[in-house]
N, C-alpha and C positions, 0 to 999 in steps of 0.2 A: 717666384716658384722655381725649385729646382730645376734645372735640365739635366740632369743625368740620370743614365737609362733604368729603368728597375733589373734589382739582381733576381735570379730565379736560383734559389737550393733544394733539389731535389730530394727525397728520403724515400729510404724502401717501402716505409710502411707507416703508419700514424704511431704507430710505437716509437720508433727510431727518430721517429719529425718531431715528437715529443719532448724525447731524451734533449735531443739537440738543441731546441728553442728553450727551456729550460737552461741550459748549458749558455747560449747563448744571450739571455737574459743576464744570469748573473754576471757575466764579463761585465754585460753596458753599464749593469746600475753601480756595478765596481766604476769601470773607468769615468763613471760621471760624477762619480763622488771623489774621484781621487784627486781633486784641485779644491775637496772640502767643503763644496756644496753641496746640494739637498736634490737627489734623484727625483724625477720626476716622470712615474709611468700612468699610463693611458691601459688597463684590462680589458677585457671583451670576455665574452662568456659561448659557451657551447661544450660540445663533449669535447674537442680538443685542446680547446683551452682548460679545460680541466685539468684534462692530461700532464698539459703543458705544467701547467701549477703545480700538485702532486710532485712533481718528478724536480720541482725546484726545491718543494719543503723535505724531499728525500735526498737530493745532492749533496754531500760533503762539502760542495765546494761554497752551498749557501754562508759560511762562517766567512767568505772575503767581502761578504758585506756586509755593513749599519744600518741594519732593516730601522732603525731608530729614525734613520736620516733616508727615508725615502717618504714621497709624496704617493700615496695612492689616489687616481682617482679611475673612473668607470665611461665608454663610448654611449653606450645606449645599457636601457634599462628597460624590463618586465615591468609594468604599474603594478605592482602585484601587494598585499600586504606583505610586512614584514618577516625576514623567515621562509617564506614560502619558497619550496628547494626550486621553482622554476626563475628565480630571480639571479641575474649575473653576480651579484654581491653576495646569496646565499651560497653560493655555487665556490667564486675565491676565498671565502672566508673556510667554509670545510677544507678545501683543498690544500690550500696555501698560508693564508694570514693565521689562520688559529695557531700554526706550528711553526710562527715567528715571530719575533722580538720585535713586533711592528709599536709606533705610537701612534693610539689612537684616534688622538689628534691630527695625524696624517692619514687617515683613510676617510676618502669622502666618498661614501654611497651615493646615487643619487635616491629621493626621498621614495618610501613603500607609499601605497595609497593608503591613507590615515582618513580620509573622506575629503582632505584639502583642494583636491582638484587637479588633473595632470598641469593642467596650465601654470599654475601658482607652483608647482613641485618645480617644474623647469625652469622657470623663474626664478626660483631661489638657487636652484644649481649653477643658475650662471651668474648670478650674485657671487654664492661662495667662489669661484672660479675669479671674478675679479676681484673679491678680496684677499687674494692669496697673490695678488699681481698680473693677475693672465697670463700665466707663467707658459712655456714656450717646455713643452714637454718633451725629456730626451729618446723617450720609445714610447710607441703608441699602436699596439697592437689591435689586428681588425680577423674578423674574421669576412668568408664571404658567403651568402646562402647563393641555392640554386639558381634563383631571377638575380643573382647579379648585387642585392643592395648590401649595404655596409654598417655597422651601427644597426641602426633604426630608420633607414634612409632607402624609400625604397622606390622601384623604379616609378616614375608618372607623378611619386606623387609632391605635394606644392613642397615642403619642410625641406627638397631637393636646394627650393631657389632664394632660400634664407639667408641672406648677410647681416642682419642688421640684429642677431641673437647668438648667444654661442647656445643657449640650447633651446629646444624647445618638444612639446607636448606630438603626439602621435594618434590619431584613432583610424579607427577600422582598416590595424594593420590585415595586410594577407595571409597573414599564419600567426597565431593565437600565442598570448593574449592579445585582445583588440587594441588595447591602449599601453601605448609604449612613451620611452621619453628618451629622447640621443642627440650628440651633440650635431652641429651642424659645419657643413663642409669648411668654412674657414676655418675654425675653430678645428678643427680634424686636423687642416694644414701647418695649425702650429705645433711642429712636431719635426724635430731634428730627423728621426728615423721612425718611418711608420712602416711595423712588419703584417703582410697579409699571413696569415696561419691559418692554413686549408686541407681539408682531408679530405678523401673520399671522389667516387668516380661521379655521384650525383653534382658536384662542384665542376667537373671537369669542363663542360661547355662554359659556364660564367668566367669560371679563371682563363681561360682561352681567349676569350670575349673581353675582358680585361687587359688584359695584353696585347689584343689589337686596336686596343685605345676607341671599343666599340660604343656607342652613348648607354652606358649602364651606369650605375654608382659608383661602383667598385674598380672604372677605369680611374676616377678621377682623383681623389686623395692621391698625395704625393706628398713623401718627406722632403726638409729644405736639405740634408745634406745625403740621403738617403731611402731608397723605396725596397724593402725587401719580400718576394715572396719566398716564402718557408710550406712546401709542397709535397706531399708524399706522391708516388708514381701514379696512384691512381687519380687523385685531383691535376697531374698536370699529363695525362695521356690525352689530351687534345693541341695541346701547346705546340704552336709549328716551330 
């Protein structure tokens, strides 16, 4: 596990945090492809990451990359049917993927509820994941909710002390839908650069709390060569 310290970038505002993470996205997945391999990003979902998305499929600068040659895949997931706009995938797909040159081969959802089961859905997410190599992801963006958790990982509960899955199944999450599916902490860890993207003053105590390496979810992910939070003023006015 890395030891170097997490960076903090502050932004005026969630508009501006936006622009920037966008901006800064297309740099990584550039420079990860530029020795000709096959980018490999980690999504998250919320209103910011929306944002964040949008302001990548409106960038100019989106054309320095081979959306062809990027790996999408997803942190946690809504059990939701298909389509349904509360689902993280419904969410980057309007946002961002429809209005690029993505292959679809390269984007792995994790599965809607089809009546298969969250158990068996997570199961097979981390199947596809080791059939793809257990590839060691070069950005993997997280968002963070108000109690602190990360993904789908939330504080107390057992899916916290999982190693021996890279994902797995969720019920009677704290905040709605009850049943979720996300990856789990190692698996979060394979990740060159994992960027925290956080807005808003309801954030401010967890992201604080995080930074003091406090026991929440969201102290504990760490990238191996990089931890970045990407913060507007009002999610980091608690930060000493």
């Amino acid at each position: 596990m890395t030891t170097v310290d997490p960076e903090l970038l502050i932004h005026s505002d969630a508009s501006d945090l936006a622009f920037s993470a966008a901006s800064r996205l297309i740099t990584a997945i550039a420079d990860a492809q530029s020795t000709g391999g096959i980018a490999q990003v980690v999504l998250t979902g919320g209103r910011v990451a929306s944002a964040v998305y949008g302001a990548v499929a409106e960038s100019p600068a989106r054309v320095e990359v081979d959306w062809q040659r990027v790996e999408f895949w997803w942190g946690d997931e809504r059990f939701l049917p298909s389509g349904d706009p509360e689902r993280n995938e419904t969410q980057a797909r309007d946002a961002m993927l429809s209005a690029l040159d993505v292959d679809p081969a390269r984007v792995h959802p994790m599965a809607a509820d089809t009546g298969q089961g969250a158990e068996a859905a997570a199961a097979a997410y981390a199947a596809e994941l080791e059939a793809a190599g257990s590839p060691t992801f070069d950005v993997l963006m997280l968002g963070v909710g108000p109690d602190g958790h990360v993904a789908s990982l939330f504080p107390g509960y057992p899916q916290l002390a999982v190693t021996d899955a890279a994902a797995v199944a969720v019920h009677d999450s704290p905040k709605p839908p009850p049943t979720r599916l996300t990856l789990t902490l190692p698996t979060l860890a394979r990740a060159r650069e994992i960027w925290f993207v956080v807005s808003g003053e309801d954030k401010a105590d967890a992201v604080a709390k995080a930074l003091a390496e406090d026991d929440i979810p969201a102290a504990r992910p760490k990238g191996e060569n990089r931890t970045l939070w990407l913060l507007d003023e009002a999610s980091a006015s608690k930060v000493s």
